[in-house]
C-alpha positions in Angstrom: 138.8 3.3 146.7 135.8 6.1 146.4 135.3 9.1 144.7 137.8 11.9 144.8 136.3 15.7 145.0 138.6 18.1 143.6 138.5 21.8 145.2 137.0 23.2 142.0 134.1 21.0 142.5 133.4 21.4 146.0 133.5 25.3 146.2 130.8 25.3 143.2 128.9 22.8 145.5 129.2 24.9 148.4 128.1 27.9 145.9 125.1 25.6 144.8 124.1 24.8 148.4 124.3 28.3 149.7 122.0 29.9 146.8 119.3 27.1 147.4 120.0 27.3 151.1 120.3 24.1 151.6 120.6 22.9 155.5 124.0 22.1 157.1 124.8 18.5 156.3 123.3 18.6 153.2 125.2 17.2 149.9 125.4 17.0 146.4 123.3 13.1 146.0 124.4 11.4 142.9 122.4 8.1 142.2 122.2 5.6 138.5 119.2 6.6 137.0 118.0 2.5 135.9 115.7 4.2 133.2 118.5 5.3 131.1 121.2 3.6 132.4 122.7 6.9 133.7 123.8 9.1 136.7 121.9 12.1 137.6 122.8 15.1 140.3 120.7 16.7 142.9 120.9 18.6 146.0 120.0 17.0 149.3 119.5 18.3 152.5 120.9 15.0 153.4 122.0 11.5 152.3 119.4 8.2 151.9 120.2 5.5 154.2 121.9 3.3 151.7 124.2 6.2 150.6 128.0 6.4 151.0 128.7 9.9 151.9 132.2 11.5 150.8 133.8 14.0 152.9 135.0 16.6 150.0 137.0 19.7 150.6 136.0 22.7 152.7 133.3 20.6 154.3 131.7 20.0 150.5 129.6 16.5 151.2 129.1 14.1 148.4 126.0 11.1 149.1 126.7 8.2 146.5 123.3 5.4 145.6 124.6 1.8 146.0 124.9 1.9 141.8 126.7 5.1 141.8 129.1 4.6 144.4 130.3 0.9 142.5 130.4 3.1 139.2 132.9 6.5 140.4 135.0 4.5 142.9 137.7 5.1 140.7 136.7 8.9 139.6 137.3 12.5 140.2 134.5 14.9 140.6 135.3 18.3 138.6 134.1 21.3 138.1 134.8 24.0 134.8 134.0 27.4 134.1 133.5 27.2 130.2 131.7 29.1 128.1 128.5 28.1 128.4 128.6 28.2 132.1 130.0 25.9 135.2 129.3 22.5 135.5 130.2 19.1 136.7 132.1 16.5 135.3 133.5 13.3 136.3 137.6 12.4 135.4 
């Protein structure tokens, strides 16, 4: 099983993308930060060699590190529109 993109999520990627016009291909990398035993985000204009890359809607493109990919193979990437702005979360 991998990660699950939910629409929400990839149209704000897609959003993201377009505004930092990243190239066609390019992805939303997620990767375990070792340092703090944590994930972080990032654009990329594409994935690293070891990545797993998940196909999202609308063409959204996800690239999972080794680490991260072991860690969400059971999650949902979301997206919200709260108050303090729109952001990421996993489910």
């Amino acid at each position: 099983m991998t990660l699950i993109v939910s629409p929400q999520a990839a149209q704000l990627l897609l959003e993201l993308m377009l505004a930092a016009d990243v190239p066609r291909g390019g992805g939303l990398r997620i990767r375990v930060d070792d340092r703090y035993d944590s994930l972080s985000i990032s654009l990329s204009a594409a994935p690293e060699p070891t990545d797993a890359v998940v196909q999202g809607p609308a063409g959204s493109l996800v690239f999972l590190s080794p680490g991260s990919a072991r860690r969400l193979s059971r999650s949902t990437l979301e997206a919200d529109n709260g108050p303090t702005g729109t952001a990421f979360y996993l489910s």
